[in-house]
C-alpha positions as CSV (number, residue, x, y, z in Angstrom):
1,X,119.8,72.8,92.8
2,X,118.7,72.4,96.3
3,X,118.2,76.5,96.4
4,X,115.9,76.2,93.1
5,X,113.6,74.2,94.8
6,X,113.7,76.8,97.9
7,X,112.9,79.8,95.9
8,X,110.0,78.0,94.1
9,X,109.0,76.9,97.3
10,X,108.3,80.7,98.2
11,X,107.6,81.7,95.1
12,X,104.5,79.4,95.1
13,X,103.4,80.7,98.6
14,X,103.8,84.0,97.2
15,X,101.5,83.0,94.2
16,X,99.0,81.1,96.8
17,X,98.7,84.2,99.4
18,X,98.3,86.7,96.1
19,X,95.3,84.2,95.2
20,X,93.9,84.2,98.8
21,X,93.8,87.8,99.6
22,X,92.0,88.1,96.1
23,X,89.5,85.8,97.4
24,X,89.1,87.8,100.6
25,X,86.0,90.2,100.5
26,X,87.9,92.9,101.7
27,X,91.0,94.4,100.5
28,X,94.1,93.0,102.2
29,X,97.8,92.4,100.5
30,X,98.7,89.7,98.8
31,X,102.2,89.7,100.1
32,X,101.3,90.0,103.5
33,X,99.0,86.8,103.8
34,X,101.7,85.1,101.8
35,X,103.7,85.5,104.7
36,X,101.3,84.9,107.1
37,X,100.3,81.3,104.8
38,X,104.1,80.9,105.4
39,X,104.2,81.1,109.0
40,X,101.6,79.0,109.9
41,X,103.0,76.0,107.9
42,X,105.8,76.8,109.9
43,X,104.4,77.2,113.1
44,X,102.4,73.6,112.1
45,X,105.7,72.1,110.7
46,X,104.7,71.6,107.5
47,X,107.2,74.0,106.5
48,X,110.5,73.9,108.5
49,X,113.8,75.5,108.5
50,X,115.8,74.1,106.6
51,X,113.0,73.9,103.7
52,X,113.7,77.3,102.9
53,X,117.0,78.5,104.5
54,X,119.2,78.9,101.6
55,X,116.6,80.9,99.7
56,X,115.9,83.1,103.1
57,X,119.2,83.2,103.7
58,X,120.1,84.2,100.0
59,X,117.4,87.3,100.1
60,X,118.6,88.4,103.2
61,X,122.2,88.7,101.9
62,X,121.4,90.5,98.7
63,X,118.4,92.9,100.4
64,X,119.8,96.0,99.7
65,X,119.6,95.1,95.4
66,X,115.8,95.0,96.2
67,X,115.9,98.7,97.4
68,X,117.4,100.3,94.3
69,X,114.4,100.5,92.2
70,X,112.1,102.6,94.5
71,X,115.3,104.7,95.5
72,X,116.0,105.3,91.7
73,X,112.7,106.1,91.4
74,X,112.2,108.5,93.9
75,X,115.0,110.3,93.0
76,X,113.4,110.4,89.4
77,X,111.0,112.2,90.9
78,X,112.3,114.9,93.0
79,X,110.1,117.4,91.4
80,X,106.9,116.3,93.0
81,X,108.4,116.6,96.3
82,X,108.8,120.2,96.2
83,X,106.6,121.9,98.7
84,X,106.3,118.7,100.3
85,X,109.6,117.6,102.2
86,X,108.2,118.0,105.6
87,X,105.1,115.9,104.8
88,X,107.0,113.4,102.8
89,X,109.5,112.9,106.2
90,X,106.8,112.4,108.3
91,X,105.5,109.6,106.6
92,X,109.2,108.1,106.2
93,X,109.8,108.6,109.6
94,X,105.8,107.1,110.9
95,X,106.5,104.4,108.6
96,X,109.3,103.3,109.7
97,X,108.7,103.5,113.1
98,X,105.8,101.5,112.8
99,X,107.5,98.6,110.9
100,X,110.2,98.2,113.8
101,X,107.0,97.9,116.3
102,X,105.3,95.2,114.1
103,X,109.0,93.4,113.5
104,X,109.4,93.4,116.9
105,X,106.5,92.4,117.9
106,X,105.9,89.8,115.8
107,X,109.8,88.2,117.0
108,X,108.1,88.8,120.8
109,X,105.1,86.5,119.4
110,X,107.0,84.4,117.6
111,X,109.3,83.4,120.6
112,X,106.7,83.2,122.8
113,X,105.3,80.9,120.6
114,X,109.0,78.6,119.7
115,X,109.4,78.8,124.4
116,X,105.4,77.4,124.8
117,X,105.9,74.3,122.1
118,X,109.8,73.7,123.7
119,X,107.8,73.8,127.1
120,X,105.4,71.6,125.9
121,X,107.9,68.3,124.7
């Protein structure tokens, strides 16, 4: 039961940062300030760790289920690809690069952020 609570936990942010970024005057994803709603009430402790570890811990175990879809889709969809491998890498490639940088830098922020407060008591 203790996981059920967990996943609406984040289901809720997920439903609040959807709400937000619809509020914004700009256009800006609703999954992304979810997570950013998320770490702040962690970084303010209203959220801790052990609030939503089972359910973290649960979506980082099954991850790969969530890529099947989009696979299964692009493989659906070979056809529009033709002619357009090389550009279609690229992107892959750009993207994916640029998601390390932004996971890594956010970990570089975020423990930065975990030494200042342990510094700090």
């Amino acid at each position: 039961m203790k996981i059920l609570g967990q996943l609406t936990l984040l289901a809720t942010l997920g439903v609040l940062g959807i709400m937000l970024a619809q509020l914004l005057p700009f256009p800006f994803p609703g999954s992304i300030m979810s997570m950013l709603l998320l770490l702040l009430l962690m970084i303010f402790q209203i959220i801790k760790l052990h609030h939503i570890k089972q359910a973290s811990e649960f979506f980082l175990h099954y991850m790969g289920a969530f890529f099947v879809v989009p696979s299964v889709a692009i493989m659906e969809n070979t056809g529009l690809l033709q002619g357009q491998v090389v550009p279609f890498l690229l992107v892959c490639m750009l993207s994916a690069l640029l998601t390390f940088a932004a996971t890594a830098l956010a970990v570089k922020i975020t423990i930065s952020l975990l030494y200042k407060k342990e510094v700090q008591s």
